[in-house]
Structures are given as C-alpha cells and as structure tokens.
C-alpha positions in Angstrom: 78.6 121.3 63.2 81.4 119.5 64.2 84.8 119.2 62.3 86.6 116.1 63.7 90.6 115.7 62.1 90.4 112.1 62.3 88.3 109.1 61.6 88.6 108.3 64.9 87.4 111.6 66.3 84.5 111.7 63.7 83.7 108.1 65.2 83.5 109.7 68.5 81.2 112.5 67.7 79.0 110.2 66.1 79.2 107.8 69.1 78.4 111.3 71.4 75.9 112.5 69.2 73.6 109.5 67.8 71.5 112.0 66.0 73.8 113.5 64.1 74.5 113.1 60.4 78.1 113.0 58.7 78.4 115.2 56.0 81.3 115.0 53.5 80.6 116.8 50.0 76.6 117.2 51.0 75.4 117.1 47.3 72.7 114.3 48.4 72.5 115.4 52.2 71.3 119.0 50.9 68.8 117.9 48.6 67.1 115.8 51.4 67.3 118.7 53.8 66.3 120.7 50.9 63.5 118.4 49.6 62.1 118.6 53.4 62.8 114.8 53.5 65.6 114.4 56.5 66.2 117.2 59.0 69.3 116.3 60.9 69.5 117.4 65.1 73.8 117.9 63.8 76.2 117.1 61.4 79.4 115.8 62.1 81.5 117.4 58.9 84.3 114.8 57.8 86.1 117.7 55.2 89.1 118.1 57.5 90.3 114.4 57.9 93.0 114.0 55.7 93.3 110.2 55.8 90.3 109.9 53.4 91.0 112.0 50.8 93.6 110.3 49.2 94.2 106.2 48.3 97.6 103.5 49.2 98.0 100.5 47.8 97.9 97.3 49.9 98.2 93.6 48.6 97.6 93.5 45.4 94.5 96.2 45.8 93.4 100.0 46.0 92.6 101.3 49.5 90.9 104.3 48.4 89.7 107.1 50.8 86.4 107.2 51.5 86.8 111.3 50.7 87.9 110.9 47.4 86.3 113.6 45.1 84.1 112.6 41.6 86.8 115.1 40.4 90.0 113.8 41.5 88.7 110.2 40.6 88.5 111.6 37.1 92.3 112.8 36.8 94.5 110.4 34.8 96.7 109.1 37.2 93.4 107.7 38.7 92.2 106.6 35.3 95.5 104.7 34.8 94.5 102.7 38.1 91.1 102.0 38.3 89.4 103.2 34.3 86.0 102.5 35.1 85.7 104.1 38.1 87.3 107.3 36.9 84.9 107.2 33.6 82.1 106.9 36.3 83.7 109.8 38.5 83.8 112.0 35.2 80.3 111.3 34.7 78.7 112.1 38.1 77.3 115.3 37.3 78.7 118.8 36.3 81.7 120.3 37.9 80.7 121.7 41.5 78.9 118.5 42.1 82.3 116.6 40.9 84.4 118.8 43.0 82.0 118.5 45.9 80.5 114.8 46.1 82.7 111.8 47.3 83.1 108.5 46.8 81.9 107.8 50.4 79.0 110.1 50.2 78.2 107.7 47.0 78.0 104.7 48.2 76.3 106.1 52.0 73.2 107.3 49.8 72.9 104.4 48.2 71.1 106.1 45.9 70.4 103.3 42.6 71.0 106.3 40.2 74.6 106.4 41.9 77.4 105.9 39.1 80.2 104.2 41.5 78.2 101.7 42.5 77.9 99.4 39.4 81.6 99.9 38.9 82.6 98.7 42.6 79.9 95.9 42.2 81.9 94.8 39.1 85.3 95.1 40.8 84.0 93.2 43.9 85.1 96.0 46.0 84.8 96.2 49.8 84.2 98.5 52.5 86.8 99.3 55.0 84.0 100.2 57.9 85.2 102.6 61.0 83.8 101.8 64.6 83.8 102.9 68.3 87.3 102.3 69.7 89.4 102.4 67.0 87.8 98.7 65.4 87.9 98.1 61.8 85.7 95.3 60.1 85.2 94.7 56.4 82.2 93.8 54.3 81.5 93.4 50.9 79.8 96.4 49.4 77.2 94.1 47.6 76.0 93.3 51.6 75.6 96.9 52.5 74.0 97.9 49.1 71.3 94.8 49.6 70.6 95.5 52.8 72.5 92.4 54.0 75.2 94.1 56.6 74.7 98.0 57.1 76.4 100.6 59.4 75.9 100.1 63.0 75.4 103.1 65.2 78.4 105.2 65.3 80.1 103.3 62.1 81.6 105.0 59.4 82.7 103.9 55.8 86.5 105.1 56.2 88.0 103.2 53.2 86.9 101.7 49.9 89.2 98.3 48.9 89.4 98.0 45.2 91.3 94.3 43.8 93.5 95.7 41.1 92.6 93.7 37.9 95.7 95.2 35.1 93.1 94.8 32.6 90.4 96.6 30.6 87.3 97.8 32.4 84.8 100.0 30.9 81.6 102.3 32.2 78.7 103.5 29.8 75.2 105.6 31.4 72.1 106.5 28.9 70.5 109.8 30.6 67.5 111.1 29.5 69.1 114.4 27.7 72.1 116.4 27.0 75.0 116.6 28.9 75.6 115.7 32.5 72.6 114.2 34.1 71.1 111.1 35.9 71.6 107.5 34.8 68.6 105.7 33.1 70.7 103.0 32.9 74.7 102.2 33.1 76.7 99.6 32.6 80.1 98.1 33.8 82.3 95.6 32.7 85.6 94.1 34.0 87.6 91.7 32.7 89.9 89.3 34.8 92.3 87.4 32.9 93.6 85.9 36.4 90.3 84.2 36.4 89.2 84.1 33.1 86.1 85.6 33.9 83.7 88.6 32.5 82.6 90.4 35.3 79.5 92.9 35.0 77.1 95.2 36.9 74.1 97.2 35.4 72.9 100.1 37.4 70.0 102.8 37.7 67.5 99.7 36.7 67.2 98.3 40.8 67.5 99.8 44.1 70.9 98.3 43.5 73.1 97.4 41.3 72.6 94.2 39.5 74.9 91.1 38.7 74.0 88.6 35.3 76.1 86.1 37.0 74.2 83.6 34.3 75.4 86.1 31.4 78.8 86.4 33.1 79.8 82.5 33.3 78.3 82.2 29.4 80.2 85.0 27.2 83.7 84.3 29.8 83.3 80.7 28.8 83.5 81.9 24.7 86.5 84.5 25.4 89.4 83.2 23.7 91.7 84.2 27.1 95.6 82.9 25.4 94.5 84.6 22.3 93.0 87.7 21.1 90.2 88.4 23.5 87.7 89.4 20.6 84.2 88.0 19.7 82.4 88.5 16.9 79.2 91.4 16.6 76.4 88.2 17.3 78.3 87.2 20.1 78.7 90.8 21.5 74.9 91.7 20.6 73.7 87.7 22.3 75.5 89.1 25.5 73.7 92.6 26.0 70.5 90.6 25.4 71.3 88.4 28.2 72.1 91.3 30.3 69.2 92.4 29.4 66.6 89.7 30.0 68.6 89.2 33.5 68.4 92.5 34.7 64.7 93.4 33.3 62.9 90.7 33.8 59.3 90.4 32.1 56.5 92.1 34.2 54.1 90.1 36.2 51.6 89.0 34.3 48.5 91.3 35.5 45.3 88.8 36.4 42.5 88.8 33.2 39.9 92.1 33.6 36.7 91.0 34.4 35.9 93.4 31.5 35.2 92.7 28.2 37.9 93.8 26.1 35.4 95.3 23.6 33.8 97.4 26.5 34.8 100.8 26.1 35.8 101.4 29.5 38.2 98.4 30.1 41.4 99.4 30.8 44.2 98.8 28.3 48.1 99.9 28.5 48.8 100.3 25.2 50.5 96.7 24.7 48.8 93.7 23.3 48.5 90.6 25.7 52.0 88.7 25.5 54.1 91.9 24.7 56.1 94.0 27.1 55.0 97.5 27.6 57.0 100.2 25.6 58.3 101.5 28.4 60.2 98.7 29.7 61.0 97.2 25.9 62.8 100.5 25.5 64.9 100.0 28.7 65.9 96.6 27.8 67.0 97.7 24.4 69.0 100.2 26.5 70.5 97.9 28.6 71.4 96.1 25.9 73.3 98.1 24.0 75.1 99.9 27.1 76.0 96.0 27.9 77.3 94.9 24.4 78.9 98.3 23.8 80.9 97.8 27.4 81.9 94.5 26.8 83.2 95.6 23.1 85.2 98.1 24.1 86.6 96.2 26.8 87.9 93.4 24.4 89.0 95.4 21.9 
C-alpha cells in the first residue's frame, strides 16, 4: 500500500499505478474484497492527507473534504451547517463504520443504498475532482451518480461543494429492522427561500438518487414564502403521493398468459389485473410518508 500526504501525491500513485485502488475508510472496499467481487493489484491509502479531512467555506458554499468521517459529519457544529447531511452522517450505520467510512468513499461506491447521496442531490452539490498535474475540474454529482461524467484514469474526488441554503433541510430512511441498518427508502428535503423552491431527492429506490422535479415546481408553487411556510395535512399527504407516483412508477404491464386463468397451472402474483403488486404498493406507501414527513418537518 501506499500512503501519499497529499492529493497531489495520491494523484501520482494512481497515475503510476493504474491498477490500484484508493482506499479511504474501506467499509465498501472490504466487503467487495471480502465478497470475492473486486481484488485490487494495490491500494493507494488516502488516510494521511490532511487536506480532506476537514471543510472551508468559499462563496457563499461548503467545500467539504472528501475525507470527512459519517462521524464527524454528525457532530453539531456540522449539523448547524449542513442538518441534513449530518442526520444522514448519523444514520450511516453503527459506530466503527461511522468513524471509519467517508464522505468520499460514499459517493465513489455509488452504492443506491448510500445515505449522502439523496442529501447532496437535494443540495445540488458538486464534485471538486483531482487530476494528473495538479488540474482541478468540477461536475455536478447528479452527472457522476447517472453515469453522465465519471472519473478519468488517475482522477480523484478531492472536495465536495455544498451551496449553503440558511434554511431547514431534513433526512428520513425506513430500514427493514431495528437500529442502524440499510435504507429501504430515504428521503431529503431542502428548502430555498432565495428561490422559493422545494427541493427533494428520494434514495435506496434507483441505482441513484431520484429528483420529482414535477412534485418540486407543484407543492413550492403553494408555499406561502413571505408568510408562515406551513401547509395544511392534505397538502403535505398530496405531496408524498406525488413523490411517490414519481419515484415508483407503475410496473410494466406484463403481456396476457396464453393460459387460461382458470388453469391450475397459470401463473399468478398474487395481485389482481390493474393493481400493483404488494411489494411495490408497500414501497410507495413508504415513500410517501418518508416524503410528507420530510417536507413537514422542514416547514414547521
């Protein structure tokens, strides 16, 4: 392994050795190498570079270090900056994976159970991306996320630019059981008075997080913005519906069995014919509530 003290020097060990993997916290790099799925020819460790691990403030936004711990996101001078995000952080897993797993190493994996990413989706974040020769380009993270713009050989995500909003934000994840565990489904919602608009981003449901720019324009269009910012319970439940709908769209219709549906052996799912299946009626219910619970809590 090597240990580089700079992002430049990490850049450089990447650019010597194409093969090799950085490795910050390692909580998803392990379980790949530990799942048999990746087997990295060397790792480039990114634990000593100092720049990363903490965050500056620069026009208006949050540079934030792409080493930033789950853990010290969840501290409450972070929470004071950036709520949802440190709610996320908090919620990341128990405590050695918090201490260990970064915000870089988050949005690297992509993985779509990742609880940053709906956050920095809502926030509109961008990615402060390290290259060969001491370069620096930026990209939206909802490019890299969809595929759209991705690390080039010898890249590295160095910094994480966050607007700052001085308004409420709030995160919400349904896991399948007690305690800390994987999203099913999270939510988060932004507000920003600046531009009188509901932002919103629903994760764990897609390979990536999702935007109901549709349910977005409609509920920021019904906020009362010069006056109390609240909206009544039908208003609040018609928004996590649209979510909803948006983000979990109806199945495609399967074509009709050849069949009959009175032979025994047809095969049948459980629904009716026009119904969703239970499975994915009980995900938009969750959805929904995650999304109408955010957006209450933000506005109150």
């Amino acid at each position: 392994m090597t240990l580089p003290g700079s992002l430049d020097e990490a850049v450089a060990a990447l650019a010597a050795m194409p093969t090799a993997v950085p490795v910050a916290g390692g909580t998803d790099l392990m379980a790949a190498v530990n799942s048999g799925l990746l087997r990295p020819a060397g790792l480039v460790g990114l634990g000593r570079i100092s720049e990363i691990k903490g965050w500056q403030y620069q026009d208006g936004a949050a540079l934030l270090g792409a080493g930033l711990t789950h853990a010290r996101m969840g501290r409450p001078d972070f929470a004071a900056l950036i709520p949802a995000l440190a709610a996320a952080a908090r919620s990341a897993g128990p405590p050695q994976i918090r201490n260990a797993g970064t915000l870089g190493g988050n949005i690297a994996s992509a993985q779509p159970t990742g609880d940053a990413l709906p956050v920095l989706a809502a926030l509109e974040a961008s990615l402060v991306i390290a290259g060969p020769g001491g370069t620096r380009r930026e990209i939206p993270i909802g490019r890299l996320l969809a595929g759209l713009d991705m690390l080039r050989p010898g890249e590295l995500i160095g910094h994480v630019r966050v607007p700052l909003l001085h308004a409420p934000q709030t995160f919400l994840k349904a896991t399948g059981r007690m305690g800390p565990s994987r999203a099913v489904a999270s939510v988060a919602v932004v507000l920003d008075p600046a531009r009188r608009s509901v932002r919103c981003a629903v994760g764990a449901v897609a390979p990536m997080p999702l935007r109901p720019f549709d349910a977005e324009r409609w509920v920021s269009s019904i906020v009362d913005w010069d006056g109390e910012r609240t909206l009544a319970p039908d208003a609040l439940a018609a928004f996590g519906d649209y979510v909803a709908a948006a983000c979990i769209p109806d199945p495609v219709p399967v074509p009709p069995n050849p069949l009959s549906p009175h032979d025994p052996h047809a095969p049948h799912d459980g629904a009716e014919p026009g119904t969703l299946p239970p499975a994915v009626l009980h995900l938009r219910r969750t959805v929904a509530t995650l999304a109408r619970r955010a957006l209450g809590r933000a506005l109150a």
